[in-house]
C-alpha positions as CSV (number, residue, x, y, z in Angstrom):
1,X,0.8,12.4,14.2
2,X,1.3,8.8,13.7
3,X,1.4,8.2,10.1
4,X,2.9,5.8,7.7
5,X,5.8,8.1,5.8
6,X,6.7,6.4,2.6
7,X,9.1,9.4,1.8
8,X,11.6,9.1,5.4
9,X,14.5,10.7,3.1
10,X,12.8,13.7,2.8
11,X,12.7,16.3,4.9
12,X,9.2,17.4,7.0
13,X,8.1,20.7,5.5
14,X,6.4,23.1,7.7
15,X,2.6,23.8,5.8
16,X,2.3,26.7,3.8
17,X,-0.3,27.6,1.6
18,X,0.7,28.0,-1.9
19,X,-1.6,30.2,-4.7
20,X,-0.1,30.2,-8.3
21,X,-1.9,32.3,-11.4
22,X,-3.7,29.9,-14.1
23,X,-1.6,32.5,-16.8
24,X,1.6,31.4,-15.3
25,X,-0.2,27.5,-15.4
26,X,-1.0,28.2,-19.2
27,X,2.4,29.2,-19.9
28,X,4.1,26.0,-18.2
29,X,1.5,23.5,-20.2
30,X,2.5,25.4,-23.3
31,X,6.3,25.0,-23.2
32,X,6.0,21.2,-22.2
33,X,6.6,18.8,-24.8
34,X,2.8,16.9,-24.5
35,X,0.0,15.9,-26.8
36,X,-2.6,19.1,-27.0
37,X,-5.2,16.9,-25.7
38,X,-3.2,15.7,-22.7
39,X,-2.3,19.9,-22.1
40,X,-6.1,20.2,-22.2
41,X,-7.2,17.5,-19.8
42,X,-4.5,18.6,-17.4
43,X,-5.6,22.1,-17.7
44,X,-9.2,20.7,-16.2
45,X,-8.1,18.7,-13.7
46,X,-5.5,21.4,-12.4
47,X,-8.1,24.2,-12.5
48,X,-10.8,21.7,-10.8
49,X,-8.5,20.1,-8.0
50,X,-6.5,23.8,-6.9
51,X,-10.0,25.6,-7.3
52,X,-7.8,27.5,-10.5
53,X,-4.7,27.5,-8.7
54,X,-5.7,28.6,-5.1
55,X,-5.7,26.1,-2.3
56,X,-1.6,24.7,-2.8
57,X,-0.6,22.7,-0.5
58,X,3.5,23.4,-0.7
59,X,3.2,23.3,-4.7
60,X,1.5,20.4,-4.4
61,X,-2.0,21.2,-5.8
62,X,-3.8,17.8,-6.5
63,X,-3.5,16.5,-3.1
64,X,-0.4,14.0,-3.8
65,X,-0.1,11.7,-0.7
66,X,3.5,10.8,0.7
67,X,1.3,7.9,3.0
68,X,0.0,5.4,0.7
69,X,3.0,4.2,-1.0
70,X,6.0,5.6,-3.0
71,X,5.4,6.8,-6.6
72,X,7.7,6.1,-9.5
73,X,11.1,6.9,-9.0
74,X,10.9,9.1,-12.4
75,X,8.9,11.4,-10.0
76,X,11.8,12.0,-7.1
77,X,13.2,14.7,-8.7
78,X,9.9,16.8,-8.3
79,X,9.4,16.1,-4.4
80,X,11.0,18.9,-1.8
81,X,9.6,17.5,1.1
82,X,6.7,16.4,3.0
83,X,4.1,17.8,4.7
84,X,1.9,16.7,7.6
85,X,-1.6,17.8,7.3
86,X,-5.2,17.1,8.0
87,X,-7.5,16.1,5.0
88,X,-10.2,18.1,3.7
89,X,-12.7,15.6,3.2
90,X,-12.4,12.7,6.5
91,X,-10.6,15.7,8.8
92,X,-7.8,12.6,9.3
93,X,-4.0,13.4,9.7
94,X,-2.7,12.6,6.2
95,X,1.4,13.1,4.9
96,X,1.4,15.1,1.0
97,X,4.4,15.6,-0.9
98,X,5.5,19.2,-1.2
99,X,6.7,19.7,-4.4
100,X,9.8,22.1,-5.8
101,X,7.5,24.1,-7.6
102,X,4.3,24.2,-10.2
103,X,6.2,23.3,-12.9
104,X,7.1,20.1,-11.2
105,X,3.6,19.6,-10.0
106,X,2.2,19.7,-13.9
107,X,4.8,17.5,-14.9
108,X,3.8,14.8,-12.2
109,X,-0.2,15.5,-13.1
110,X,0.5,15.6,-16.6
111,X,2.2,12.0,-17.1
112,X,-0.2,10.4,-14.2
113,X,-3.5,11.8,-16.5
114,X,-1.5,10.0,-19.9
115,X,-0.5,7.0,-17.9
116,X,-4.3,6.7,-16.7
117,X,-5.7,7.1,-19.8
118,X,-7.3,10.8,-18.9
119,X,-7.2,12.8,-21.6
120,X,-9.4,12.7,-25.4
121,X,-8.0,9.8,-27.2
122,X,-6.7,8.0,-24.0
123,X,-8.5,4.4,-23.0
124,X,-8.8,4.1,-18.8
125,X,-7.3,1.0,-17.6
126,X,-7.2,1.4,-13.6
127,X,-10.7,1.4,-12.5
128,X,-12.9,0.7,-15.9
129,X,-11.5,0.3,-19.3
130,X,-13.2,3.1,-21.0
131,X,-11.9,4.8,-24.7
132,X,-12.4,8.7,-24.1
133,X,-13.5,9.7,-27.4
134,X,-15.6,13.2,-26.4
135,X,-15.6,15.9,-23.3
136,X,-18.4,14.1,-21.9
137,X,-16.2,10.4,-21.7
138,X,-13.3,12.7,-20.4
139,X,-15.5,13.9,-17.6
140,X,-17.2,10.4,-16.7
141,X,-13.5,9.2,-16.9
142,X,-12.3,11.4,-14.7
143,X,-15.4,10.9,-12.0
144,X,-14.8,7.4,-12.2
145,X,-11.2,6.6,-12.6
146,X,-9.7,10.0,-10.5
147,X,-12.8,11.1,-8.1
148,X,-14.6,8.1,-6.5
149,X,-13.3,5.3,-7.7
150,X,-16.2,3.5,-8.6
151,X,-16.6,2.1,-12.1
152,X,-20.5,2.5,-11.7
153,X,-20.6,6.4,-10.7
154,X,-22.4,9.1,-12.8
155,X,-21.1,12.5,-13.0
156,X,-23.4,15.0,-11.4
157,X,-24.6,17.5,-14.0
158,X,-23.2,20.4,-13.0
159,X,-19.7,18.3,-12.6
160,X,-20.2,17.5,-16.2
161,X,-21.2,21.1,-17.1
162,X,-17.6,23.0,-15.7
163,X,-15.7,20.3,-17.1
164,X,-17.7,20.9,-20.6
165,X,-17.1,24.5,-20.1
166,X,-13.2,24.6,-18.6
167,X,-12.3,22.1,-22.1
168,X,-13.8,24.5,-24.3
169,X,-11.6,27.3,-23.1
170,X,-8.2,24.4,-22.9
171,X,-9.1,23.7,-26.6
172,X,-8.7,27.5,-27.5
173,X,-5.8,27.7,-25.3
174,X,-3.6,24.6,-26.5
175,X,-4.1,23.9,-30.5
């Protein structure tokens, strides 16, 4: 596998598949010291990009590369390793960071969604400047700014739909 390693200090992880329970997620957003609404949004996105917790990739459940750049030094305290894997979508070899555990994999989604912008009450900046005011801006947010990319996509109904129905059961979960 020839690809770019922007993490060479740390050590090449063999793959393993990681599962973690969305009860033990729910108790990690509640002891950490964020906004409800940014608990809630990271609460969607987790559930949405693990399929609630089940396809881990070494802890790492959002698909965090280790090939397209370094992240923040704030986050090198979360990162165990990397691992060398082919991704789901384009079947191309691809390196992801292996995190220490979930909690560290929260923290890093949970300040990367307030940083964007991503939650109720947050304004985009990265791919279209958009003020999330509802569940329905959070999920066209999301599409746009996290998903595609594309500052002219429209969220697919049913998209719009789980993330309506995942935020209803974050806003009884995190008051």
């Amino acid at each position: 596998m020839s690809v770019k390693n922007s993490y060479p200090n740390l050590p090449t992880l063999k793959y393993m598949k990681t599962k973690v329970e969305m009860a033990e997620v729910i108790c990690h957003l509640r002891n950490m010291p964020l906004p409800n609404e940014v608990k809630r949004a990271t609460y969607v996105i987790f559930r949405i990009e693990s399929a609630n917790g089940t396809k881990g990739i070494n802890n790492n459940y959002g698909g965090v590369q280790a090939d397209s750049g370094r992240w923040g030094a704030e986050y090198d305290h979360l990162f165990e390793g990397t691992v060398a894997l082919k991704e789901n979508t384009t079947q191309k070899d691809r390196l992801f960071l292996a995190f220490k555990d979930t909690a560290s994999f929260l923290g890093f989604l949970s300040h990367r969604l307030q940083a964007r912008g991503l939650y109720v009450g947050g304004t985009t900046w990265k791919i279209t400047k958009l003020r999330v005011k509802t569940v329905e801006d959070l999920a066209l947010a999301y599409y746009r700014e996290w998903v595609t990319g594309n500052a002219k996509a429209a969220v697919p109904e049913a998209n719009k739909a789980t993330i309506t129905s995942m935020y209803k059961q974050a806003s009884e979960l995190f008051k």
